[in-house]
C-alpha positions as CSV (number, residue, x, y, z in Angstrom):
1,X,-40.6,-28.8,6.2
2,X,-39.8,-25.1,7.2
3,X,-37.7,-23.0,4.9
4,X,-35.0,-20.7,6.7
5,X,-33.4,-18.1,5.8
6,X,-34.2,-15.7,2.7
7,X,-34.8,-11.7,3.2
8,X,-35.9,-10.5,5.7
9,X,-36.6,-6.8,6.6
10,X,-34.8,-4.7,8.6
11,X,-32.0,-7.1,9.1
12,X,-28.4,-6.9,8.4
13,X,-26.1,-4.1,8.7
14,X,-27.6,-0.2,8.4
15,X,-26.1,1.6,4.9
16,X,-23.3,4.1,5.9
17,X,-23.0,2.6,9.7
18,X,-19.6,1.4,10.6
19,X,-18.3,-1.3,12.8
20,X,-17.1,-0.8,15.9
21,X,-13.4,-2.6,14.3
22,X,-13.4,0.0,11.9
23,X,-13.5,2.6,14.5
24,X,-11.3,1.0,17.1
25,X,-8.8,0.9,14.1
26,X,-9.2,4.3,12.8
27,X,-8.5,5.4,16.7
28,X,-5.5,3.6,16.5
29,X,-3.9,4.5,13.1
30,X,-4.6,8.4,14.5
31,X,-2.5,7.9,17.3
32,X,-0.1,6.1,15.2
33,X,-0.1,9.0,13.1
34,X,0.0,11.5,15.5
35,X,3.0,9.8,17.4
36,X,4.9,9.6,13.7
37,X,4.5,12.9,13.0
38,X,5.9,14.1,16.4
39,X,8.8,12.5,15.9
40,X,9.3,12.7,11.9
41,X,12.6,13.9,11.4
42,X,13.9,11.0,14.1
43,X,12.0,8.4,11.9
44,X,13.4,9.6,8.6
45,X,16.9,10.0,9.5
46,X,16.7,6.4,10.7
47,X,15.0,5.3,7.4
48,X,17.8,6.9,5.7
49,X,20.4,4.9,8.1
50,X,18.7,1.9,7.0
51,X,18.9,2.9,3.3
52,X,22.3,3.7,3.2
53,X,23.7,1.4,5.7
54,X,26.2,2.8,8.1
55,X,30.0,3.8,7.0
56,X,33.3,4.0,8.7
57,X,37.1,4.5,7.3
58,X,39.5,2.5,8.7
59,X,42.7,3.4,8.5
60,X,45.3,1.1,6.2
61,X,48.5,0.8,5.1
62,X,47.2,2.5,1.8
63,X,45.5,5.4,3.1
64,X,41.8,5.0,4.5
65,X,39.6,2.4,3.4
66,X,35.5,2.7,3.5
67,X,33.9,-0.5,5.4
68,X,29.8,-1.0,6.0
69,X,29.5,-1.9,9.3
70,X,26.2,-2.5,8.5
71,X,25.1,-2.9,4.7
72,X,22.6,-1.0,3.0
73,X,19.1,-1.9,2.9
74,X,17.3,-2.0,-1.0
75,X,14.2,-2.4,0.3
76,X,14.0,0.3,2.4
77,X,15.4,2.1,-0.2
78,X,13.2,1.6,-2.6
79,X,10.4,1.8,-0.2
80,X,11.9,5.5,0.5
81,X,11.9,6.5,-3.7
82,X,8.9,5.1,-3.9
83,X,7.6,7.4,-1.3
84,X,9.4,10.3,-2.7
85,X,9.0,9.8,-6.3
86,X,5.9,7.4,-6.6
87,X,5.9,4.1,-7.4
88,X,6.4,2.8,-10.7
89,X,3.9,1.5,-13.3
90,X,3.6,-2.1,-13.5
91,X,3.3,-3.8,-17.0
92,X,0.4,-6.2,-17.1
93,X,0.4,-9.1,-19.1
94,X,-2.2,-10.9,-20.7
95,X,-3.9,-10.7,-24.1
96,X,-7.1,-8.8,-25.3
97,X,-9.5,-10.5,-27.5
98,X,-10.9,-7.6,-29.1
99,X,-14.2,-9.3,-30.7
100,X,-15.2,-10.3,-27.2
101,X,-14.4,-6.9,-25.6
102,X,-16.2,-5.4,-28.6
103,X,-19.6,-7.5,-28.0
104,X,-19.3,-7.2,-24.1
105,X,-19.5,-3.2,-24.6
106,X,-22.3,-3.5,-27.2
107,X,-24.6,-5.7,-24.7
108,X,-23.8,-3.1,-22.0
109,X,-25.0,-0.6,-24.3
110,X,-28.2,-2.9,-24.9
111,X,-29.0,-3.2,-21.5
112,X,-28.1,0.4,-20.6
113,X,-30.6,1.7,-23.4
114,X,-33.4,-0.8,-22.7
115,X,-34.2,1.4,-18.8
């Protein structure tokens, strides 16, 4: 019976050689960018409209009255903080078992020392 498969040389992909996905993509996300960036303060006033939501005061028998006409949007607002401020750190949780963290680094140290 004939084996197949195993390593062979010369095949697969070259080290540092990209696909040509990974170039078509790159092409696009520059003109994305470069269409963005022409047209940034248009595209942050309207993230800010989003944000916000949009206002009016109606007149009533009280005086004026604020009404959304359309309500404000928390995620884009956080999306917009999070741009401007960075986003938060996030607690992870989970446990440490310290004994087996300790031997894990003491057998990387043994194998490190052994080359």
């Amino acid at each position: 019976m004939k084996q197949h498969g195993g390593i062979r040389l010369g095949a697969g992909r070259k080290i540092g050689s990209i696909s040509k996905k990974t170039i078509e993509e790159a092409a696009a996300r520059g003109i994305l960018v470069n269409r963005l960036l022409a047209r940034w303060e248009t595209v942050a006033d309207t993230c800010l409209d989003l944000a916000l939501g949009r206002i009016e005061y109606v007149r009533t028998e009280g005086g004026r009255r604020r009404v959304y006409t359309r309500p404000p949007d928390a995620r884009m607002l956080e999306a917009i903080i999070e741009i401007v401020i960075g986003k938060p750190k996030q607690n992870i949780e989970g446990s440490i078992n310290l004994p087996e963290l300790q031997q894990l680094a003491a057998d990387i140290r043994s194998i490190l020392t052994r080359n």
